[in-house]
C-alpha positions as CSV (number, residue, x, y, z in Angstrom):
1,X,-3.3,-8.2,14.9
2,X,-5.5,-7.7,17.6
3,X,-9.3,-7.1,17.3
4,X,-9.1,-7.9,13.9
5,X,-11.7,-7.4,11.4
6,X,-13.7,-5.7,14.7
7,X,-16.5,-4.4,13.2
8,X,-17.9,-7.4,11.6
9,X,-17.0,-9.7,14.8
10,X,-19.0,-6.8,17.0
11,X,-22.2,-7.9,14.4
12,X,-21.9,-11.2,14.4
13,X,-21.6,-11.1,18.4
14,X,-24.5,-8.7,18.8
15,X,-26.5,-11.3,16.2
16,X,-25.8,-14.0,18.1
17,X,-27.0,-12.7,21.8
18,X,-30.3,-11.5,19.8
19,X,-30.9,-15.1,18.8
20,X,-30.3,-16.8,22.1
21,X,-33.2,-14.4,23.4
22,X,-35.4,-16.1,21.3
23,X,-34.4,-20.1,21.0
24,X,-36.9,-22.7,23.0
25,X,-34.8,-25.7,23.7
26,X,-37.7,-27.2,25.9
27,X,-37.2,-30.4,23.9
28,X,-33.7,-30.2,22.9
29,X,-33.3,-33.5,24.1
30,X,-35.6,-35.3,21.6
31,X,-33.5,-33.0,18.9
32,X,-32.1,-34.9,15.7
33,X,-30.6,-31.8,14.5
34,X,-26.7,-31.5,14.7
35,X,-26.8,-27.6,13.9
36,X,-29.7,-27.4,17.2
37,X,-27.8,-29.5,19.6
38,X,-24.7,-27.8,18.7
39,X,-26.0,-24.1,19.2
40,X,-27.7,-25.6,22.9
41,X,-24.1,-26.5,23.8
42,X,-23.1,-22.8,23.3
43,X,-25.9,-21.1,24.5
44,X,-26.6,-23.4,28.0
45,X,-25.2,-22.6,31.3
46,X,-22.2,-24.6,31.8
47,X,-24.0,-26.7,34.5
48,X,-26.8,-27.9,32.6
49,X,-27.0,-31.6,32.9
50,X,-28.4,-31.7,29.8
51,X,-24.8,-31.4,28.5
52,X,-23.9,-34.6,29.5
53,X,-26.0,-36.5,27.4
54,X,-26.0,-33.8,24.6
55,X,-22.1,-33.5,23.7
56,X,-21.6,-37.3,23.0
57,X,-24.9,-37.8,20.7
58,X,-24.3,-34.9,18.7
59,X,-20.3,-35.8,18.4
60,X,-21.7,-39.1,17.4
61,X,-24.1,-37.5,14.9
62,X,-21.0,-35.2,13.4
63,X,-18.5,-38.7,13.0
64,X,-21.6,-40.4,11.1
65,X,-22.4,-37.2,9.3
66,X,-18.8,-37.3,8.2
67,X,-18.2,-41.3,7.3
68,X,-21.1,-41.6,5.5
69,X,-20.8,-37.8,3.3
70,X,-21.2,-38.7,-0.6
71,X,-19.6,-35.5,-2.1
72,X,-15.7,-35.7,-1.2
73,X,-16.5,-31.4,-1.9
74,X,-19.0,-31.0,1.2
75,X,-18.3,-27.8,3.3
76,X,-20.0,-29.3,5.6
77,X,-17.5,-32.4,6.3
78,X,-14.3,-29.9,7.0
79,X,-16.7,-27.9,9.2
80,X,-17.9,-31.0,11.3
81,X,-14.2,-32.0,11.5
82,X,-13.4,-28.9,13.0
83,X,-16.1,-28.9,15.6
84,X,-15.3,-32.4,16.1
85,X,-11.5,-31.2,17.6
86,X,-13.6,-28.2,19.4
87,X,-15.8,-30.7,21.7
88,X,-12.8,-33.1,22.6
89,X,-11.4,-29.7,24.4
90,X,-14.0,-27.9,25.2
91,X,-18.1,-28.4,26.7
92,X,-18.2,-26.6,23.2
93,X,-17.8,-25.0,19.7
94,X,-18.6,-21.6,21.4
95,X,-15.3,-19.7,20.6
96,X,-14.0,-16.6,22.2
97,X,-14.0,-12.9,20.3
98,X,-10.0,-13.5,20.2
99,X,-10.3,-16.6,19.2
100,X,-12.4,-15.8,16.3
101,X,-10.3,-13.3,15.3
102,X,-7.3,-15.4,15.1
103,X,-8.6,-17.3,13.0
104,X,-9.6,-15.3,10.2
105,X,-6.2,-13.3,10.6
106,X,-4.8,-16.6,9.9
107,X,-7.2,-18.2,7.3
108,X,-6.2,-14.8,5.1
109,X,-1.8,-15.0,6.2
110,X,-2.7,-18.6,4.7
111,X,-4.0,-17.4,1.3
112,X,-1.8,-14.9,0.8
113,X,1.7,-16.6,1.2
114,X,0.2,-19.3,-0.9
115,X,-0.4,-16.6,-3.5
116,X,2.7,-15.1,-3.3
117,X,4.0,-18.6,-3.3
118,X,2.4,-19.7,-6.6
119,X,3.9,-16.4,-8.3
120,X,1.2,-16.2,-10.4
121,X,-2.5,-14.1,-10.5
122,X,-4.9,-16.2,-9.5
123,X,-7.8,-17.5,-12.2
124,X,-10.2,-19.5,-10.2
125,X,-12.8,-16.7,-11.3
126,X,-15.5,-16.6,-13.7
127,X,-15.3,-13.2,-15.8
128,X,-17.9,-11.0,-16.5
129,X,-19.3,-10.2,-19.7
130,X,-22.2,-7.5,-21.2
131,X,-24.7,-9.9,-22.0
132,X,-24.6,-11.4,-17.9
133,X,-27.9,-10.3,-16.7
134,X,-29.3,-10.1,-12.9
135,X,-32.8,-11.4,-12.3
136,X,-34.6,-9.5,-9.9
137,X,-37.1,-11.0,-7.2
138,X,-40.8,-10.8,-8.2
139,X,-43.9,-12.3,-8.1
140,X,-44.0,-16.1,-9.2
141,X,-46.7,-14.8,-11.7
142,X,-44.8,-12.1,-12.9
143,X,-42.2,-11.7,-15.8
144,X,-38.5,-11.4,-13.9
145,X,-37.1,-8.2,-15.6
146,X,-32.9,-8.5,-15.9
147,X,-30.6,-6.2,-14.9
148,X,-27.5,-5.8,-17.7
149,X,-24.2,-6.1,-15.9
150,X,-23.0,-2.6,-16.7
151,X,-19.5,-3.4,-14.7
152,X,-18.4,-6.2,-16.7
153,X,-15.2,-4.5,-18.5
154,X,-14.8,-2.8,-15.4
155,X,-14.7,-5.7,-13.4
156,X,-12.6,-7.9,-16.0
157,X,-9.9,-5.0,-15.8
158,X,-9.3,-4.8,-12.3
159,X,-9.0,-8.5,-12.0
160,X,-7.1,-8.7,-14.9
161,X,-3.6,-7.1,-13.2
162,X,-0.4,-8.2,-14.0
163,X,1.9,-10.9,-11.4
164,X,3.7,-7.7,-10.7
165,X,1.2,-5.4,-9.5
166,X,-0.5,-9.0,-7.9
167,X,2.7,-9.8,-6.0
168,X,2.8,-6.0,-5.1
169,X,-0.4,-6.1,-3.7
170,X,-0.1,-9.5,-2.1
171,X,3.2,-8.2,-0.2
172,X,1.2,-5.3,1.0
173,X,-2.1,-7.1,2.6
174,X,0.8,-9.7,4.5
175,X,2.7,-6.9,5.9
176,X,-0.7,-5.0,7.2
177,X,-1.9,-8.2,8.7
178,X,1.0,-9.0,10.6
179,X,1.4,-5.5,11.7
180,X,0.9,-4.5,15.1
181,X,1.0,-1.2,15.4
182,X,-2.0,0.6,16.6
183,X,-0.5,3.9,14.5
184,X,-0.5,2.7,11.7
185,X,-2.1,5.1,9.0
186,X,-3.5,2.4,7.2
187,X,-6.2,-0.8,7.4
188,X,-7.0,-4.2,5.6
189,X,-10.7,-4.3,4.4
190,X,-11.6,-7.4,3.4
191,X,-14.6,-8.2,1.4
192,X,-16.3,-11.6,1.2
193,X,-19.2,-12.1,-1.8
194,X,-21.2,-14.6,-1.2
195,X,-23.5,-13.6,-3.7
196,X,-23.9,-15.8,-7.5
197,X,-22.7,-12.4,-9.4
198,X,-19.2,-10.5,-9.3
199,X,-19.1,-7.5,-7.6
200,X,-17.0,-4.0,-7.6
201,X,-17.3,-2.3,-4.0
202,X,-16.3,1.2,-3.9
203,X,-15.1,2.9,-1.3
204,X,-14.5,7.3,-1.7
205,X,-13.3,8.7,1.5
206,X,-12.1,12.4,1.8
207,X,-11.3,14.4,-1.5
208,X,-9.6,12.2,-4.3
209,X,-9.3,9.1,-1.9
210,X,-11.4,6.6,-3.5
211,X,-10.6,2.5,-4.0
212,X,-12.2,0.0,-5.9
213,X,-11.8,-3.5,-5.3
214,X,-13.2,-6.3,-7.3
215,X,-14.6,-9.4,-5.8
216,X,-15.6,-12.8,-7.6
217,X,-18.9,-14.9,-7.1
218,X,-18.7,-16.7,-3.7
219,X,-15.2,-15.7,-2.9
220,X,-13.5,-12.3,-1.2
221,X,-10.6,-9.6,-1.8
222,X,-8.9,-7.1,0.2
223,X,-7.6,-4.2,-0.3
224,X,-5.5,-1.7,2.0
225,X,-6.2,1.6,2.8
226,X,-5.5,4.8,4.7
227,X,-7.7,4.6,7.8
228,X,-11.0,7.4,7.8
229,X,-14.1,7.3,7.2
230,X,-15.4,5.9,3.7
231,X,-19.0,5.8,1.6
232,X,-19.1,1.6,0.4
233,X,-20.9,1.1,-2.6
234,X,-22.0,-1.8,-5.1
235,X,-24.2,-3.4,-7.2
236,X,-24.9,-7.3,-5.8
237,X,-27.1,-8.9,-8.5
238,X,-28.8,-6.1,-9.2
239,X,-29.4,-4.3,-6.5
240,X,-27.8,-1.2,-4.6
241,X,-25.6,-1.6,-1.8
242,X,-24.6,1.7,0.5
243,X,-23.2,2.2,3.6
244,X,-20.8,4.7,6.5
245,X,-18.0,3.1,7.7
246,X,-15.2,4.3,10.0
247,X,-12.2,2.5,9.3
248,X,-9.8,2.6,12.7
249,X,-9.1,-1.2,12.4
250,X,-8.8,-4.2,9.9
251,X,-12.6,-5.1,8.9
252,X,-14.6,-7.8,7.1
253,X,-17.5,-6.8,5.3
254,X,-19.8,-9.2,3.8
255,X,-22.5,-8.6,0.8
256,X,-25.0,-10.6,-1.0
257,X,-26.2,-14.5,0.0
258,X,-26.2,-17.6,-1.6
259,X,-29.8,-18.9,-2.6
């Protein structure tokens, strides 16, 4: 599907070229920092010859990174790897906006036919309960008021749907990511949480056309709906979440950060 997810890549893009205004790699070459070397191999002309000593230390740095990891669970291993088969293509891990795309169109075909495969509603989620609280930020010296998670049976009952109405939904999110058709009257919206507390995003467009979707701690959900223009809302730990969004296309949307 091209231009998938759009709206979020467009962000991320715009981020990026606001960042590279502001880096100083003056002494990039006395850098120890896999994450610095690697963002001066996307951001330098292609003939700096700065490259040529750059790419092979920090490859180096990513195969010792990755031999000598302790948690068999680091993130950080699969990403290396991955970066690692980037830079023995290409000068670097800089990917086009198609290429970007692609790969979240087919991270998501992956984790849905292995859904539909199992047969079965997922559990890897923690439910919610009343006495869950949200801290909110204050003052070191201050007593943290909490927040009661008011959306806990809420939550717990729109994970809690049956393998019918999963597989259902399931079929429905493959067949709008692998279709095409730029007339289609409806979009995927997927929503990633990478906050510590489950969320409900809702999402009231014209009249009666509202959705809610629930989405687990550190994990996302999509939903499919008729394309227009929608009010999101949530709660993320606490605090409120609004925005406008015109969905044309498939979009990402992500809320909350990990501490």
């Amino acid at each position: 599907m091209k231009n998938l997810f759009i709206f979020l890549l467009t962000l991320s893009f715009a981020g990026l070229s606001a960042q590279k205004k502001g880096k100083d790699y003056s002494n990039i070459l006395k850098s120890k920092s896999i994450y610095e070397i690697n963002a001066f191999l996307r951001d330098a002309h292609p003939d700096d010859p700065k490259r040529i000593i750059l790419k092979p230390r920090v490859m180096e740095m990513m195969k010792e990174y990755i031999s000598s990891a302790a948690d068999p669970n680091d993130k950080r291993v699969k990403e290396m790897q991955e970066d690692l088969a980037m830079l023995k293509r290409k000068p670097s891990t800089k990917i086009t906006f198609e290429e970007f795309n692609q790969k979240i169109k087919d991270k998501q075909i992956a984790k849905y036919r292995a859904i539909l495969a199992a047969n079965k509603v997922p559990v890897n989620y923690t439910k919610s309960n009343r006495q869950n609280v949200y801290v909110t930020a204050t003052p070191a010296n201050a007593k943290a008021p909490v927040i009661a998670d008011t959306e806990a049976d809420e939550f717990n009952m729109l994970m809690g749907m049956s393998s019918a109405e999963h597989k259902d939904k399931t079929v429905k999110i493959l067949n709008s990511l692998f279709d095409n058709d730029p007339n289609s009257k409806e979009a995927i919206v997927m929503i990633e949480n990478k906050s510590d507390c489950n969320i409900i995003v809702r999402m009231e467009g014209i009249g009666n056309t509202k959705y809610r979707l629930a989405v687990p701690a550190h994990d996302d959900n999509s939903v499919v709906v008729a394309k227009g223009n929608y009010l999101f809302t949530s709660i993320v730990c606490g605090a409120q979440y609004a925005s406008q969004k015109t969905i044309q296309k498939p979009i990402m949307v992500a809320l909350g950060s990990s501490k």
